[in-house]
C-alpha positions in Angstrom: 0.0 0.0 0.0 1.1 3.4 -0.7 1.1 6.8 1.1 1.1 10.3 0.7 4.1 11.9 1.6 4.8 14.0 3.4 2.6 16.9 3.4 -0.1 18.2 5.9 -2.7 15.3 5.2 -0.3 12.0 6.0 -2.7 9.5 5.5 -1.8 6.2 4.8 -3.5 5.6 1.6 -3.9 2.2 0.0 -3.0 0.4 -3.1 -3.2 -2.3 -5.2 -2.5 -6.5 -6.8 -4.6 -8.7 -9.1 -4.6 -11.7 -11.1 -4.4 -10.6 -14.4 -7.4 -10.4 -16.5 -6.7 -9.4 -20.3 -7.3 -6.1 -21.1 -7.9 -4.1 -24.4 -4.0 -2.2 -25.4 -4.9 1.4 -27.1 -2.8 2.5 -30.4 -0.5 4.8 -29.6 -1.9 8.3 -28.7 -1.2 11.6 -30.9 2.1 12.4 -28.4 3.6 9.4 -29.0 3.2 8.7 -32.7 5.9 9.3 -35.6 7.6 12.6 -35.8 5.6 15.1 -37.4 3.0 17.8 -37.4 2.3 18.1 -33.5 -1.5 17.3 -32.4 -0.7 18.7 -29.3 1.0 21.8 -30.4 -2.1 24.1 -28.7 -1.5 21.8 -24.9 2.4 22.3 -25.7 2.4 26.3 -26.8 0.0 27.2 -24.2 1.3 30.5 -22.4 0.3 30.1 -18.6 -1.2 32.6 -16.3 0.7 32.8 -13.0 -1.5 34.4 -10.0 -1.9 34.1 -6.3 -1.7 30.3 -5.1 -4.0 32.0 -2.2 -7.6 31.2 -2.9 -9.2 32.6 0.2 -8.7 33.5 4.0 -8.6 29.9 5.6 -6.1 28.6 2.4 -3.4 27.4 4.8 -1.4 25.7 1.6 -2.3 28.3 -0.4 -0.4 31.2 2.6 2.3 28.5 2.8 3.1 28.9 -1.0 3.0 32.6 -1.1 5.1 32.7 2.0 7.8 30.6 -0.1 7.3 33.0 -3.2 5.5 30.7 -5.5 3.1 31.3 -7.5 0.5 29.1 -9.3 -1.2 28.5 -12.8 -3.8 26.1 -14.5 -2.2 23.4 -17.5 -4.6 22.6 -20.1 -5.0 19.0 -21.2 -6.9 17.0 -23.1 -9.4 14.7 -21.0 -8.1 12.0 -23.6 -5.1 11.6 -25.5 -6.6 9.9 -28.2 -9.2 12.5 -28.5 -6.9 16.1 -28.3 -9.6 17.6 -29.7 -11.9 17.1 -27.3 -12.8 17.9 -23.9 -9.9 19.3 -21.6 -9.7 19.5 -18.2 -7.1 21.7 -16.2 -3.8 20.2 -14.3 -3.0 22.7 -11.5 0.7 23.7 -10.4 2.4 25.8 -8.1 6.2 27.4 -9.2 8.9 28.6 -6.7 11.6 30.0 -9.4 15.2 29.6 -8.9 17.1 32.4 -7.2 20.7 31.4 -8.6 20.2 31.9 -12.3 23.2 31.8 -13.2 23.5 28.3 -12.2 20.1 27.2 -12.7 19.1 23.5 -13.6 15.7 23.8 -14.2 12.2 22.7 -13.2 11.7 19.8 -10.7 8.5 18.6 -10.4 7.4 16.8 -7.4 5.2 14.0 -6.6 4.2 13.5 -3.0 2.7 9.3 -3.5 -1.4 8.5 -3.6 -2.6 8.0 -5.7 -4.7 10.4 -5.0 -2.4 12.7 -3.1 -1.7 16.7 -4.3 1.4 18.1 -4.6 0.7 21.0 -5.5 2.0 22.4 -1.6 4.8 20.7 -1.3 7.1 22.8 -2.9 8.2 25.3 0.2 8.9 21.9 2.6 10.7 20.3 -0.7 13.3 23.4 -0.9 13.7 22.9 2.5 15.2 20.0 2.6 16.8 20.7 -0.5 19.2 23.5 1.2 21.4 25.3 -0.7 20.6 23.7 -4.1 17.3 24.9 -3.8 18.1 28.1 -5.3 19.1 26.4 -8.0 16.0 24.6 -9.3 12.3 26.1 -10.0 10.1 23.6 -7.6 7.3 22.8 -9.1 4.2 21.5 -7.0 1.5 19.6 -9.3 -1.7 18.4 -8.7 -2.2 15.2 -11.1 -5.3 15.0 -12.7 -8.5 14.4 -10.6 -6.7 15.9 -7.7 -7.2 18.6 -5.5 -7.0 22.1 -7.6 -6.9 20.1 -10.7 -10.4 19.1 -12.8 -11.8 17.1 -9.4 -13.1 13.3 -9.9 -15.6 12.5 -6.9 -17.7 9.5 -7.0 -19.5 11.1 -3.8 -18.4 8.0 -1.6 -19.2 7.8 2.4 -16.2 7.5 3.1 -12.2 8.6 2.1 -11.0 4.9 1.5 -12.3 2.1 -0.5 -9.9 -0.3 1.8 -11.9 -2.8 4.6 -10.7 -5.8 6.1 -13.0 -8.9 5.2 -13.9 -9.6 9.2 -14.3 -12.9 10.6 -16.8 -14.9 9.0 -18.6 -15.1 5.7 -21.4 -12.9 6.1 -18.5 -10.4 7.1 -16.7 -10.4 3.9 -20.0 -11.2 2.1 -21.0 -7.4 3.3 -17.8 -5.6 2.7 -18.1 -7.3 -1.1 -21.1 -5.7 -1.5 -20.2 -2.4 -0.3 -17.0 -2.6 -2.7 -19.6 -2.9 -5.4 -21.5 0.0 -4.3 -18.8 2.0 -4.3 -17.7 1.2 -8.0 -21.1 1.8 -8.9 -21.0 5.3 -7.1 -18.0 6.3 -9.4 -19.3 4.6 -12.4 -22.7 6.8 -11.8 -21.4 10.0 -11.0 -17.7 10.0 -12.4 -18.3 8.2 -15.5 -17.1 9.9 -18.2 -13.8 10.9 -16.3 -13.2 7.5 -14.9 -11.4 5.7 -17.7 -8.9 8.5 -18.4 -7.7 8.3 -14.4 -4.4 6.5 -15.2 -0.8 6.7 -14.4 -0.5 6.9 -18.0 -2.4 10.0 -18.6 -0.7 11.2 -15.7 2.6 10.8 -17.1 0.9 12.5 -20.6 0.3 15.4 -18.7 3.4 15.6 -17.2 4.9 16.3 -20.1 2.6 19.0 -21.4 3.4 21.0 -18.0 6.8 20.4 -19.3 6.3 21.6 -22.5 4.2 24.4 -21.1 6.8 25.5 -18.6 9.3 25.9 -22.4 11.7 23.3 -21.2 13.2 20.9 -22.9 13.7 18.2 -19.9 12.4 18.2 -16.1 13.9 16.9 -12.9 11.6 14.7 -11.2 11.1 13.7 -7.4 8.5 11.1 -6.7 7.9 9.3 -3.1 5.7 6.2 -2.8 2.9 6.1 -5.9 5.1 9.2 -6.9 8.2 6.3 -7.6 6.3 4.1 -9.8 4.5 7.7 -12.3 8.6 8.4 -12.2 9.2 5.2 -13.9 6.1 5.5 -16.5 7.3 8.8 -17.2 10.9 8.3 -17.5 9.8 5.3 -19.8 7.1 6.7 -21.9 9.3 10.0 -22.5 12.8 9.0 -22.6 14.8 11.6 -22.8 13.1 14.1 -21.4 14.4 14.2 -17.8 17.5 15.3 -15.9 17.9 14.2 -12.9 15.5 11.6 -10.7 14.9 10.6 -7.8 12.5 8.0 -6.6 11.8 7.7 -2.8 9.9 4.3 -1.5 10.6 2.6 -4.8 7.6 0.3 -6.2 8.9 -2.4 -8.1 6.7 -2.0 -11.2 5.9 -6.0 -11.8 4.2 -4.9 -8.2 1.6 -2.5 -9.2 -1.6 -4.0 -9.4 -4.9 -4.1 -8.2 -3.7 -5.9 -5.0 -0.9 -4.4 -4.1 -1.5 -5.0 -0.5 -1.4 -8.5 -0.5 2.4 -8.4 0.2 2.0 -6.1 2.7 1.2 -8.2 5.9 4.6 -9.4 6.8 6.7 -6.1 6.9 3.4 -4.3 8.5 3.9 -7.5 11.1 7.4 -6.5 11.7 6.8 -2.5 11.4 3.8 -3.4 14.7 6.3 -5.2 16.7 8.8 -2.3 16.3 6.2 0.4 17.7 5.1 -2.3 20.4 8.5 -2.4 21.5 8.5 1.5 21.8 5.1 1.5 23.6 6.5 -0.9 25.9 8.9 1.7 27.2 6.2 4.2 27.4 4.1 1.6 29.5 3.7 4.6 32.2 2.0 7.1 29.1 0.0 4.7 27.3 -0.8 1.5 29.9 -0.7 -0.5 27.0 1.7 -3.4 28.2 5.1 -3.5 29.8 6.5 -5.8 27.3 6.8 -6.0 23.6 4.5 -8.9 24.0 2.2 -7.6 26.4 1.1 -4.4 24.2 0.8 -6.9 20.7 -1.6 -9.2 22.9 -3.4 -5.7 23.8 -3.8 -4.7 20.0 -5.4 -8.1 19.5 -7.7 -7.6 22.6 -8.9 -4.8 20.7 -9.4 -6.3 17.4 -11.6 -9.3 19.0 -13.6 -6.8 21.1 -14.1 -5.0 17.6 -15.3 -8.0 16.6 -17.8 -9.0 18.8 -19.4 -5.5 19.2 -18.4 -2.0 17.3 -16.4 0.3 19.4 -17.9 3.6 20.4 -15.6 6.5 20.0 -17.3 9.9 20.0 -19.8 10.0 17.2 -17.9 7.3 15.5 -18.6 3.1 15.7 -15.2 1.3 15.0 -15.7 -2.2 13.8 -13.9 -5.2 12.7 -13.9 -4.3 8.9 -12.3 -0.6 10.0 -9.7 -1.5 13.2 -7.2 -2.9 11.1 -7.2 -0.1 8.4 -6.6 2.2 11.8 -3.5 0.0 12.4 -2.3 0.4 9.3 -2.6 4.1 9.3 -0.3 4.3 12.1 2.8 2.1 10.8 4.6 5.0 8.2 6.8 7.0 10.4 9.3 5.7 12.8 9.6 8.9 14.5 8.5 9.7 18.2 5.5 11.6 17.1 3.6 9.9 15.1 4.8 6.5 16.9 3.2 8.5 20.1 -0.1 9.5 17.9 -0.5 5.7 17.7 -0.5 5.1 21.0 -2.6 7.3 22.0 -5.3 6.4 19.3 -4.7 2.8 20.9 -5.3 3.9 23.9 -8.6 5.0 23.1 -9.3 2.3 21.3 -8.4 0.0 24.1 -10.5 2.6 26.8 -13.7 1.7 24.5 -13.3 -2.2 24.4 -13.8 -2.0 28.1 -16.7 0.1 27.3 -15.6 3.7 28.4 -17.0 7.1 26.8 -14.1 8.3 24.6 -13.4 11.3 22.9 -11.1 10.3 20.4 -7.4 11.9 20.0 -6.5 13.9 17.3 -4.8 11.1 14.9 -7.6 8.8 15.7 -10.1 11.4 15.1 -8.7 12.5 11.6 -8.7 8.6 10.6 -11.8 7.4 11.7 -13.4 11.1 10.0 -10.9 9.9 6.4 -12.3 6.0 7.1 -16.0 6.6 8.4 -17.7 9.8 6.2 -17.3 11.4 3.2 -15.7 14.4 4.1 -12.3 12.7 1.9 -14.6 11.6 -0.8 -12.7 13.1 -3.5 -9.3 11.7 -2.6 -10.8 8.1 -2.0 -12.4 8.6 -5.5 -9.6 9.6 -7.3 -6.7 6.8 -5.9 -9.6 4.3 -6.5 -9.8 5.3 -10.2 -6.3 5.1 -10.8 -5.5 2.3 -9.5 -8.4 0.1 -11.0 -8.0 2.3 -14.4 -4.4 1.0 -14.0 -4.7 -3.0 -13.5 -7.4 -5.4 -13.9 -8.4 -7.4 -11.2 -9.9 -10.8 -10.4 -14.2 -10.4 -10.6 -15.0 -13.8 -8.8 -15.7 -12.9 -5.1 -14.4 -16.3 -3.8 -10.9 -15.7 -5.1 -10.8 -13.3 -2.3 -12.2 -15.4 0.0 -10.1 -17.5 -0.2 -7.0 -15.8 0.3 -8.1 -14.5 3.3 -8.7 -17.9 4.7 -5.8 -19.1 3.5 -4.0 -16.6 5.4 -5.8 -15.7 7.9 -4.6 -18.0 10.6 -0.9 -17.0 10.6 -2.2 -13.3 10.7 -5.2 -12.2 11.6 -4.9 -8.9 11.7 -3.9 -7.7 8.6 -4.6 -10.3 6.3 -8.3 -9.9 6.3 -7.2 -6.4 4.7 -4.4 -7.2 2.8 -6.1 -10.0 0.9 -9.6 -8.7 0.9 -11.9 -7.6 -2.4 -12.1 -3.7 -3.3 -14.0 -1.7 -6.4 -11.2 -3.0 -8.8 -13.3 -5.8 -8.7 -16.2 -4.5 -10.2 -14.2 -1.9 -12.3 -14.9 -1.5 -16.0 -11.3 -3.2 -17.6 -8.7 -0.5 -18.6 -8.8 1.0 -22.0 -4.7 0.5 -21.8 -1.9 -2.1 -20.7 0.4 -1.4 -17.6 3.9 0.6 -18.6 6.7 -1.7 -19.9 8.9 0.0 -17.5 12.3 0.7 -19.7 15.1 -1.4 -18.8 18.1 1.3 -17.5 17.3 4.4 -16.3 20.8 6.9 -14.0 17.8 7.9 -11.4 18.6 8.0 -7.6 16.6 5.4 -5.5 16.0 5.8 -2.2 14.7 3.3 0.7 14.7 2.2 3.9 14.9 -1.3 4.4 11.9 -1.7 7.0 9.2 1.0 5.3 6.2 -0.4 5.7 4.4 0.7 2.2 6.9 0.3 -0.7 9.3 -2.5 0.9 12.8 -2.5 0.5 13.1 -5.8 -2.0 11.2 -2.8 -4.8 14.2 -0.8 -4.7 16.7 -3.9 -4.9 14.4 -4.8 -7.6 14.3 -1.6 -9.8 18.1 -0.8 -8.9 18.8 -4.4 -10.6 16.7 -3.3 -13.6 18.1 -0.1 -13.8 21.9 -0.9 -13.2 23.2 2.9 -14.1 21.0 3.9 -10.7 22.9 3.9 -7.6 20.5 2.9 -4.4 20.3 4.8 -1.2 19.4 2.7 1.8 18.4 3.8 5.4 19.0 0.8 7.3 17.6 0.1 10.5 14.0 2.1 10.2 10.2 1.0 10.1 10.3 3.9 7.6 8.4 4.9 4.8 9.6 8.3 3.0 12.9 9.3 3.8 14.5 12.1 1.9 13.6 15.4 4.0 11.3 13.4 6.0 12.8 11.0 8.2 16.1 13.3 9.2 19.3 11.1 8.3 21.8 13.3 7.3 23.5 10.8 5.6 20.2 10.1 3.2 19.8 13.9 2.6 23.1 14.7 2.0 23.5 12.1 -0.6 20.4 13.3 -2.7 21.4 17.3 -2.7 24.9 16.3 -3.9 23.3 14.5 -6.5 20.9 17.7 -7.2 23.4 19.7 -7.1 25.7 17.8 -9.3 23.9 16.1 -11.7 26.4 13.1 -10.5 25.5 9.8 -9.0 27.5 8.2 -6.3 30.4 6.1 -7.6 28.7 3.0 -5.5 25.5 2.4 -3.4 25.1 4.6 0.2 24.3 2.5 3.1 23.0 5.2 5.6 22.3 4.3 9.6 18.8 4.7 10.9 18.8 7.2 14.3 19.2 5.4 17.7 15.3 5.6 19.1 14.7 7.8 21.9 
């Protein structure tokens, strides 16, 4: 599962894996034909209107960007690539400009993961952990297509995620099928005509008008999470047209599918026992268990009392279907903070299995609102649509079933979720094939050898594939995100000289995760 990184909405958002059912390959669109007259010369010659990234008084993004000096403009592109003559929708972007001219490299757009995550803010935390080299670059923030100021997509769902763990019995799953169905039939009702042009290939199209809009030639790229695997697309469907790239959480591509998540269980195991361990020491804060064992045999006191009846928190009811997609939420970030967030939203969650009132904490709070209504819709909506519009996935209900059975012995926690039916499953098939990822790329991966979303064996996968990259690996952390997120020196370091240089290490960078505190 993937994540949106790092931004001022970190939720963990979900992803994808599925048998492969055929699907219908399109001919080649009008970018991507033989050389000649260009069909998208009015998408690639269109002169851009920068204005305030503010759009009102309670615009915290938009202060931050004007804060940072950017400003912010609408890309036009075509709704379908195959159609250029058609509808358009807009692709919004924000542009912090470089301050050292004189040695300026040029654009580099960002891509914070997802799907379904905007980037169009992240520029002023980006140059940030850029340093120096910042003033070298113009960051450019983009919304992809769907998402947030960009042309929206929003199937008008209860709820921000499609993602629910099967639950303990038949009828259980039986329900959770059906309410995948529903919700594919939400976006197929109101986001119809949008839905099948919600790829990572379309993405990557306009990508490359934004380049062509901005008058450059090539773009510099960083991507985290879902950001890694639009950087291969791109870098594979355009070759040639980037500098340099950076991919942080690396997806190995032969990964991304409609059931991405079914991998996910064993390092989201290992990721629980690392914050158990943490807890442990916190016993006196939390009162969650002395021991690394006692606080995992409290997280599964919670999950059977979920089981038996819904937990009351607040306004909200917690229930088996939604208690491990809280877990999951709360196994990114091996930092203090959010490690103590989690705690705390287990603590409430433990306070209302022995039937106290709670008010939930702040973390919990913001999940259960993402999980349990529709304020989220739209993001939900879109990473949905992308993913499905991506991959194919298996129809047959029972294929599910029974790889939660199948599994859910050895872990019952996460397995229910990690193998369990979504929309895909009821998706209309994608008009296109997945990206034959090319086979060498000089890009800068970056991983750290316990994150939780994009595992570590993606990187060793893609840095085999692509064996001009060098690979950057943060040993030691339950990690996900690392470059100016985490704080390893050694990590950040690495990357700006590479920024800065336009040179790759001579050899791989093994980097030390922090001691805990």
């Amino acid at each position: 599962m993937l994540s949106r990184l790092p931004g001022t909405a970190r939720r963990a958002a979900l992803a994808l894996t599925a048998g492969a059912l055929a699907v219908t390959a399109l001919p080649a669109t009008a970018a991507e034909r033989a050389p000649g007259p260009d069909p998208l010369a009015r998408f690639h010659e269109q002169r851009l209107t920068w204005k305030s990234c503010v759009l009102g008084p309670d615009d915290t993004t938009g202060k931050e960007l004007r804060q940072a000096g950017a400003r912010c403009a609408d890309v036009t592109v075509p709704l379908d690539y195959a159609d250029p003559g058609g509808r358009t929708i807009t692709v919004a972007i924000s542009r912090i400009r470089a301050t050292d001219t004189g040695r300026r490299v040029g654009p580099l757009l960002l891509n914070g993961g997802g799907p379904g995550g905007p980037s169009l803010g992240d520029g002023p935390w980006v140059r940030e952990a850029m340093k120096d080299v910042a003033a070298r670059y113009d960051v450019v923030g983009v919304d992809p297509r769907f998402i947030g100021r960009s042309t929206p997509l929003d199937c008008r769902w209860p709820t921000g995620s499609a993602w629910r763990g099967a639950g303990s019995d038949r009828a259980g799953f039986d329900r959770m099928a059906a309410f995948a169905k529903d919700l594919a039939e939400r976006c197929r009702r109101h986001a119809g005509d949008e839905l099948p042009h919600a790829t990572t290939r379309n993405t990557a199209r306009d990508m490359d008008v934004v380049r062509a809009a901005l008058g450059e030639r090539r773009i510099s790229y960083l991507g985290y999470s879902y950001g890694s695997y639009l950087g291969e697309v791109y870098t594979s469907m355009f070759p040639g047209r980037t500098d340099r790239v950076v991919l942080d959480g690396v997806i190995d591509p032969a990964r991304y599918t409609a059931r991405l998540w079914r991998d996910v269980g064993p390092v989201n195991q290992r990721a629980l026992k690392g914050w158990a361990s943490w807890a442990a020491a916190r016993d006196a804060a939390y009162g969650l268990g002395r021991t690394r064992g006692e606080v995992l045999a409290t997280v599964e006191r919670i999950r059977a009392a979920a089981a038996r009846t819904p937990l009351r928190l607040g306004d909200h009811r917690l229930d088996e279907h939604v208690m491990p997609v809280v877990v999951l939420n709360g196994l990114s970030m091996h930092h203090d903070t959010p490690y103590g967030d989690f705690a705390q939203g287990m603590r409430d969650l433990l306070r209302a299995s022995q039937g106290q009132r709670v008010t939930p904490s702040p973390w919990l709070a913001g999940v259960l609102e993402f999980v349990l209504t529709g304020t989220d819709s739209p993001y939900g909506s879109a990473q949905t649509a992308i993913i499905c519009g991506d991959n194919a996935a298996p129809r047959d209900p029972e294929v599910y079933w029974r790889d939660v059975q199948r599994t859910r012995a050895r872990d019952p926690l996460f397995s229910p979720l990690t193998q369990n039916i979504n929309p895909c499953a009821s998706w209309d098939r994608p008009r296109e094939r997945p990206t034959t990822v090319r086979d060498d790329l000089p890009a800068l991966l970056v991983n750290a050898t316990g994150d939780p979303r994009t595992y570590y064996d993606g990187a060793t996968t893609v840095r085999a594939l692509w064996p001009s990259s060098r690979l950057v690996t943060l040993r030691g952390a339950d990690q996900h995100g690392v470059y100016g997120v985490y704080g390893s020196p050694c990590v950040d370091d690495t990357v700006n000289a590479y920024l800065a240089t336009g040179r790759l290490p001579a050899r791989d960078v093994d980097c030390a995760a922090r001691a805990r505190g």
